[in-house]
C-alpha positions as CSV (number, residue, x, y, z in Angstrom):
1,X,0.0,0.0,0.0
2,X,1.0,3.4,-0.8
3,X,2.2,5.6,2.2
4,X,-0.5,8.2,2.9
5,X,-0.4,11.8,2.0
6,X,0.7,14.4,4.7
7,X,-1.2,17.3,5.3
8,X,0.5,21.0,5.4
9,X,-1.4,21.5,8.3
10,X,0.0,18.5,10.1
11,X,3.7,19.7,9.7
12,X,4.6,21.2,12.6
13,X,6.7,24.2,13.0
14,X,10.4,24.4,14.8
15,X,8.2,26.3,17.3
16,X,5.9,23.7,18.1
17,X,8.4,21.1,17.9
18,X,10.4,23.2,20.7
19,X,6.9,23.4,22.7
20,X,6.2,19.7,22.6
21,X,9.8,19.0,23.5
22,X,10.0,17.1,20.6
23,X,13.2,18.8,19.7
24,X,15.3,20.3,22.3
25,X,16.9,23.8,21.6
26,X,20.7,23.3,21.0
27,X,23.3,26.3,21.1
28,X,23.9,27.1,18.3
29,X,27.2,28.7,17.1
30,X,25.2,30.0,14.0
31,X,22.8,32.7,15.5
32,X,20.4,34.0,18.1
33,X,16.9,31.8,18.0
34,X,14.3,33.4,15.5
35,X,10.7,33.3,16.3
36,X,10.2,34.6,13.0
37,X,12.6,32.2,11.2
38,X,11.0,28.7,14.0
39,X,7.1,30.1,13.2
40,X,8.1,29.3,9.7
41,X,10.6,26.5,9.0
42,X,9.9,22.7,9.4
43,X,11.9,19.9,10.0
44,X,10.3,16.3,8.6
45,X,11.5,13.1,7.5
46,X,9.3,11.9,4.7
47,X,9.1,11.2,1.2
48,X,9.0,14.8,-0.5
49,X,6.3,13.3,-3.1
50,X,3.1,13.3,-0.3
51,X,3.7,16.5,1.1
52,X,-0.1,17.7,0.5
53,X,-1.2,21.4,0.6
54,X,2.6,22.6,-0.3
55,X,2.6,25.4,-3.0
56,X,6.1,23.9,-4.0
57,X,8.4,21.0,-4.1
58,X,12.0,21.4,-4.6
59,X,14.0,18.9,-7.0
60,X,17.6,18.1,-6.1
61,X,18.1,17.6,-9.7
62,X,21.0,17.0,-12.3
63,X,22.1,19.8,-15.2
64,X,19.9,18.1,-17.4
65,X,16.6,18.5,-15.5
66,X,15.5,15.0,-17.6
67,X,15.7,13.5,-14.2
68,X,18.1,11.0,-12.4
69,X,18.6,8.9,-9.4
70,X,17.3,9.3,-5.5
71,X,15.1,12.2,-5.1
72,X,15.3,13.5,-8.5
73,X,13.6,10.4,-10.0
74,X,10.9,9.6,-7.1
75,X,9.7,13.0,-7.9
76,X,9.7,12.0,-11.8
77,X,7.7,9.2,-11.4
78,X,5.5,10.7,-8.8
79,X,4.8,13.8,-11.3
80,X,3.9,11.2,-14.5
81,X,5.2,12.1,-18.0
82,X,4.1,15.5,-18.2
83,X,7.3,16.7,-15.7
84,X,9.7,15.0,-18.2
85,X,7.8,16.6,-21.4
86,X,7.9,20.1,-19.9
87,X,12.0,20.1,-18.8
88,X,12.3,19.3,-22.1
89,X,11.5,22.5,-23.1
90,X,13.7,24.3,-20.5
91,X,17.2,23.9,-22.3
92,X,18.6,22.2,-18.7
93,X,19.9,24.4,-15.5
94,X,23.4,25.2,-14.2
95,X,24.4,24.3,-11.1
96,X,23.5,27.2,-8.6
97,X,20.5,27.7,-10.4
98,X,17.0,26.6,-10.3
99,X,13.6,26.7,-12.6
100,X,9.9,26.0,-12.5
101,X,7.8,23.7,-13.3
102,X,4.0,22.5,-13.2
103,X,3.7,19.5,-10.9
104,X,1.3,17.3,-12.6
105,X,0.5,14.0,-11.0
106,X,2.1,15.7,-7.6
107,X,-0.1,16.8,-5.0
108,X,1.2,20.3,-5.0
109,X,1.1,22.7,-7.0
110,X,4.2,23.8,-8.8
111,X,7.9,22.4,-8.9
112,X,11.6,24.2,-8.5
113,X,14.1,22.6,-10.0
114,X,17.8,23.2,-8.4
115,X,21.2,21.3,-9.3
116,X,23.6,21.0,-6.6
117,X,27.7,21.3,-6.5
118,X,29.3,17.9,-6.8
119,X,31.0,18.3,-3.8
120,X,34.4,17.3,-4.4
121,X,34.9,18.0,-7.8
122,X,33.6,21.6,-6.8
123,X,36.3,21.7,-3.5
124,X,38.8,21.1,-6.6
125,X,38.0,24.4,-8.2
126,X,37.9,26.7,-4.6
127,X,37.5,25.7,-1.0
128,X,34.2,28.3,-0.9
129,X,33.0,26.9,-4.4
130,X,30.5,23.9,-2.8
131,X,29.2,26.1,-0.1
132,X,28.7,29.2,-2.6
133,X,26.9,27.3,-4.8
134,X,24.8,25.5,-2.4
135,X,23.8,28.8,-1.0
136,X,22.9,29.4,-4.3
137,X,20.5,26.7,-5.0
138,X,18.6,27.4,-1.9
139,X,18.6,31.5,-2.5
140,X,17.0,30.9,-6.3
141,X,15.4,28.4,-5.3
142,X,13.7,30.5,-2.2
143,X,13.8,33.4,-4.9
144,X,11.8,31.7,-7.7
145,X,9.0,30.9,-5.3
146,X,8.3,34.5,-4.2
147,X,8.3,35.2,-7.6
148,X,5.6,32.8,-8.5
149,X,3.3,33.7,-5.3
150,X,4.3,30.6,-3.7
151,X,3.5,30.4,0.2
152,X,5.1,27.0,1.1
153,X,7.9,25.5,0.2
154,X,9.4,22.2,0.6
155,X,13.0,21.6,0.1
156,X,15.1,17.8,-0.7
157,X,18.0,17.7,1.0
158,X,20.3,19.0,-1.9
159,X,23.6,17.5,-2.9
160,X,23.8,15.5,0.4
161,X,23.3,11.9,-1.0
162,X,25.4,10.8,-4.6
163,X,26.8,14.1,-4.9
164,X,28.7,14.0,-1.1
165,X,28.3,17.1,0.3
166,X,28.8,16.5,4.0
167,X,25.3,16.9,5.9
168,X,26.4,19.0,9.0
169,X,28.3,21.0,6.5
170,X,24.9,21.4,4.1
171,X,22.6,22.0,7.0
172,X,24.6,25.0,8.7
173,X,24.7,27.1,5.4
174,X,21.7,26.5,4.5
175,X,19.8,27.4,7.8
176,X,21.9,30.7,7.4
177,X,21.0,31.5,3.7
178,X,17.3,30.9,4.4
179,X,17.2,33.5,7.2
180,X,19.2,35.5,5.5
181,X,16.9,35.4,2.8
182,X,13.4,35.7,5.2
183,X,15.3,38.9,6.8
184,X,16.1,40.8,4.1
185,X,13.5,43.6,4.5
186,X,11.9,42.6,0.5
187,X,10.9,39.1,1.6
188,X,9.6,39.4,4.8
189,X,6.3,37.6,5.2
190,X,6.3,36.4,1.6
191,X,6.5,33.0,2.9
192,X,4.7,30.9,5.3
193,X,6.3,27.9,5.7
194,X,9.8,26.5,4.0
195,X,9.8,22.7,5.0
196,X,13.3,20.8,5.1
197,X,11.7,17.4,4.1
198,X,14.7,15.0,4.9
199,X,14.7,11.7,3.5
200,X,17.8,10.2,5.1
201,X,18.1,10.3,9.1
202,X,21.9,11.6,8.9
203,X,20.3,14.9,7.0
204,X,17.8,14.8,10.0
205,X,19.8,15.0,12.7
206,X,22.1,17.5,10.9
207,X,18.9,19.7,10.7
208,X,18.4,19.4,14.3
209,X,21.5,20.1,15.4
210,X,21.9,23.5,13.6
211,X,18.3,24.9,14.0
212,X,18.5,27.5,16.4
């Protein structure tokens, strides 16, 4: 039987998480706790394909956008042909980058595309290259939602899995970027909820650790 669908509503905030002791606040080297930044973020382990009531799903996908392996092709088969049929048409992405999609078979409404560094062959060309361009994905990513009147947001855990980047590593920059991004004085209340929807547990924990 298929795993059920989860319900926007049912996610529960960092907030609430902190309430219900379900996650216990950690000191964090990275910043000051955020009410604004815990009302909105999320921290959940699931498969990213039965978040229901999200505006937006984000695709850790490859330069070709014609889908791939882990994430990247659960969300491909989840969406049906028409996802394949329409990155078609959008000449790939670079990595850094990310672009839009209709979602199809998908119970949201809309999907971002984003490719992630390789991690090591990025470390090759600079020691800030990975975490620059990882920044990257999340900002456009973040960026192209607001654009598109998108509320929620759902993120994969980029890069982490085939392409290596080292979870603690991934989960510090991009808790920064994203409140970063929520602070800056043009975005504020734009969005409502940006869910990190983990699939693996070491992402998870990573998550945990760094959320202020």
């Amino acid at each position: 039987m298929a795993p059920s669908l989860v319900p926007l509503a049912e996610i529960p905030t960092v907030s609430l998480l902190y309430k219900l002791k379900r996650l216990v606040p950690v000191s964090s080297p990275l910043a000051q706790p955020s009410k604004a930044l815990n009302d909105t973020i999320s921290l959940i382990r699931n498969d990213i394909t039965k978040l229901d009531g999200v505006d937006c799903i984000v695709n850790a996908a490859n330069k070709s956008l014609l889908g791939g392996g882990g994430v990247d092709g659960v969300i491909h088969r989840a969406a049906g042909p028409g996802l394949l049929e329409e990155c078609r048409t959008l000449d790939g992405c670079d990595t850094g980058d990310a672009k839009i999609t209709s979602a199809y078979e998908l119970p949201c409404r809309r999907v971002i595309h984003t490719v992630g560094p390789i991690y090591d062959l990025e470390l090759q060309r600079g020691r800030e290259r990975p975490e620059t361009l990882l920044r990257s994905c999340y900002r456009r990513s973040l960026e192209v939602a607001v654009e598109n009147n998108m509320k929620s947001i759902a993120f994969s855990a980029i890069s982490t899995g085939v392409y290596g980047y080292p979870s603690e590593l991934a989960a510090r920059a991009v808790l920064d970027e994203t409140r970063k991004f929520m602070e800056s004085p043009s975005n504020i209340g734009k969005l409502e909820r940006i869910i990190f929807c983990n699939f693996e547990r070491k992402d998870e924990i990573a998550y945990e650790k760094f959320t202020p």
